[in-house]
N, C-alpha and C positions, 0 to 999 in steps of 0.2 A: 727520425726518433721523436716521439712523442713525450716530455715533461710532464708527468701530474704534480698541481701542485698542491698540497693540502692545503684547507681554505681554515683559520686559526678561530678554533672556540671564543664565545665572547664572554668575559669576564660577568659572573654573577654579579648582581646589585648585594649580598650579602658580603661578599669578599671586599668590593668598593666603602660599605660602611664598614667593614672592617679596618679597610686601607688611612679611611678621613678620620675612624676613633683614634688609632695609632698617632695618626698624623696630630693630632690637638693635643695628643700628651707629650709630644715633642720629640718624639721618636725620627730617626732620619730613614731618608729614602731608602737608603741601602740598610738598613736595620728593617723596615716594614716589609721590605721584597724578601727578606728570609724570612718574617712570621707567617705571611700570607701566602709564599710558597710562588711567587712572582717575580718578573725581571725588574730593576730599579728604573727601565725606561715606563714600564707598566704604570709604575707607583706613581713617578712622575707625570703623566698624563690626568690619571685620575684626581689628583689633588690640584692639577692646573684647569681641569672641567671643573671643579665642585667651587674654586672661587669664582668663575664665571658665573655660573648659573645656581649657586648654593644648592644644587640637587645631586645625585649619583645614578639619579635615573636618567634612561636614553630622553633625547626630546624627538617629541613624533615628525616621523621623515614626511617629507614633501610630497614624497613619490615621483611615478611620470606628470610630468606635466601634463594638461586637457588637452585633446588636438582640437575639440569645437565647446566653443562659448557656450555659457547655458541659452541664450535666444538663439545660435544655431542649431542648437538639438531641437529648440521647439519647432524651428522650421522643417525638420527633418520630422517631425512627430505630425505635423500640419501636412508634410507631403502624403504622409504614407496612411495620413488618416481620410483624406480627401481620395487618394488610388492606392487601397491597401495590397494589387499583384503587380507594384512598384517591386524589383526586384533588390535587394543589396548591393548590389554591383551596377545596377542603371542610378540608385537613388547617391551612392558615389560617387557616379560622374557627376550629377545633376551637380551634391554639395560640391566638387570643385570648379564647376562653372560659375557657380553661384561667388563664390567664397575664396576662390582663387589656392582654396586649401588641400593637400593630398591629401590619402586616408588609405588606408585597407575595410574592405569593404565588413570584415570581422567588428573594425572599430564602430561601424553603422550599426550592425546587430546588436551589438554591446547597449548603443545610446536606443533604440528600439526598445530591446529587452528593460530598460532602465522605466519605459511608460506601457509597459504588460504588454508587449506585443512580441509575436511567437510566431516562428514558422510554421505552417502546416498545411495541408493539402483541402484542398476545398472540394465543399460537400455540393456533388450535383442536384439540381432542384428544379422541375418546368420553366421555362422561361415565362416570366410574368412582366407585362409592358407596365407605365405608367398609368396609363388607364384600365387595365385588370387592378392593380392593386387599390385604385381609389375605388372602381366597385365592388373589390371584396370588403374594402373598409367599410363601406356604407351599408354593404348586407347584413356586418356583421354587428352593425349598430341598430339593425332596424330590431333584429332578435335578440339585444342582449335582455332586453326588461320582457320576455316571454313566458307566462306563467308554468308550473311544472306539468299540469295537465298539457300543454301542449309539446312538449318533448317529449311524452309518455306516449302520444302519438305519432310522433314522426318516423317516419322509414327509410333508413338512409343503406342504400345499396350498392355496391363494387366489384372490383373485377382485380385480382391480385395473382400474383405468380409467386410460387414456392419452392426453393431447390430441396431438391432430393439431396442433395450433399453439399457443404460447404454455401459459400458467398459470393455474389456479384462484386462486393466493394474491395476495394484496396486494405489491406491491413500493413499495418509499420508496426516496426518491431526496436529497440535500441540493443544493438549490440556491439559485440566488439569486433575489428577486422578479421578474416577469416573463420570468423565462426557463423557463416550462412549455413551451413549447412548440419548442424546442431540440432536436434529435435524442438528443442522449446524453441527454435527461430523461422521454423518450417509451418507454410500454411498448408494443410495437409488436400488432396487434390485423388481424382480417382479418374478413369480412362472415360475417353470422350464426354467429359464434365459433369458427371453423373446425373443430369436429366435435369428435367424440373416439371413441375405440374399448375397447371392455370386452376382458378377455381373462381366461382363466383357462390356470391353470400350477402345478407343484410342485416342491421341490427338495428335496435332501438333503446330507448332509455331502461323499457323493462327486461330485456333478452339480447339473442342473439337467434336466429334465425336458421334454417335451414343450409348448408351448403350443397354447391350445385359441380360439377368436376365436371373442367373443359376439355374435349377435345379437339386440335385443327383451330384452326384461325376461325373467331368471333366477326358473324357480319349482323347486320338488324335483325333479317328473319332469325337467327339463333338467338339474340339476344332477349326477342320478343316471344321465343321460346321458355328462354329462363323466366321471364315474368309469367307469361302464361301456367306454367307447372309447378312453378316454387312461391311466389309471390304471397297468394293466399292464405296455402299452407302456411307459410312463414309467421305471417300477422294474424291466423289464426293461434298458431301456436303459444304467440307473444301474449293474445288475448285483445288485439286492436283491430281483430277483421272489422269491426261496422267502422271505424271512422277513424283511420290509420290514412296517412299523408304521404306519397311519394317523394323523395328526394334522392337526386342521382347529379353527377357531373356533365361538365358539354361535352363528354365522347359525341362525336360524331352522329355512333349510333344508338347513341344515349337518344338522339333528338330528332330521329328520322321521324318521319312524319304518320306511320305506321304505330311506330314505339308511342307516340304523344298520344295519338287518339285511342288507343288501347289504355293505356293508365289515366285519361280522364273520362271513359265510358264503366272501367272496374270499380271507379273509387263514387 
């Protein structure tokens, strides 16, 4: 058999000034517990708080206690800023090795969320060594002071894929337990992935260029197809055909040796 026990209202701070004005006119306990409409142990309490502390107001509770110092959260802020797919639960153990202190790994997230850091799924992106990034740095500092005539020139061209329906990437959603299957929580989806289509295209500071529609897998000879029949066109279009500038990435067959001496014989 299960007891509930009902959990007892807390006494208004209006009824307590009530109880301490009674009280100073010299009213007795058992006289204020029938104005105020209260038991005489009530009355008594509150005029035994109000000479302690001359107030009738609560005084702010403690709470739980911290389970980690403020320089153990910095360390935990230091771990996870140094290897941020440190998990909750590995960075837990670490603090009780460390620290000799338990925890729930919820309490970690807590001190996390407290210095802006957030769960979430991370964004795929080519792998870039340390030396790719110091020469994209440096590329990108040889063309920052490049006048606009020369970006008005420049022809920057790629190769991209497009779905016919829907998305490659992950989506999340927040919701409640059992309501997966709810319209607004459904990523909507069509039989055998409903396709997709490769395209290649170029642009420039003044336009956008011609597109070219892929089909079957891209080797040089096609590649240097698309330049041969769209290229021109393109930069004529833009109005840069006499002195328009090639820029393309190191695809492979960006750089076969075919593709390089064709775009420095065209230009």
């Amino acid at each position: 058999m299960v007891t509930w026990v009902e959990k007892k209202s807390e006494i208004s701070i209006d009824i307590r000034k009530l109880t301490i004005c009674h009280w100073k006119r010299g009213s007795s306990e058992r006289k204020i517990g029938e104005i105020v409409n209260v038991s005489k142990s009530t009355v008594h309490n509150i005029i035994s708080k109000y000479k302690k502390t001359k107030s009738v107001k609560n005084r702010p509770r403690t709470g739980r206690p911290r389970r980690f110092t403020e320089r153990e959260e910095r360390w935990s802020f230091r771990k996870i800023t140094y290897n941020p797919k440190t998990s909750a639960v590995k960075l837990t153990l670490k603090a009780h090795q460390r620290f000799n202190k338990s925890a729930n790994p919820g309490t970690v997230r807590n001190i996390l969320r407290k210095y802006n850091f957030h769960g979430r799924v991370t964004r795929r992106k080519p792998f870039l060594s340390k030396a790719h990034r110091i020469a994209r740095l440096e590329c990108f500092k040889s063309y920052i002071k490049k006048p606009p005539e020369f970006w008005n020139s420049a022809l920057f061209v790629d190769e991209s894929k497009y779905n016919v329906f829907g998305s490659d990437g992950k989506q999340m959603v927040w919701r409640k337990p059992n309501s997966e299957l709810e319209m607004k929580n459904l990523t909507p989806s069509v039989k055998h992935g409903g396709g997709s289509q490769m395209v290649w295209g170029c642009t420039s500071a003044v336009g956008v260029g011609n597109l070219h529609f892929i089909d079957g897998m891209i080797d040089k000879h096609m590649y240097l197809d698309f330049l041969k029949q769209t290229l021109k066109q393109s930069a004529e279009k833009m109005g840069i055909l006499l002195h328009y500038k090639l820029y393309q990435d190191n695809d492979p067959k960006h750089n076969t040796r075919i593709c390089r001496l064709w775009a420095l014989s065209s230009n």
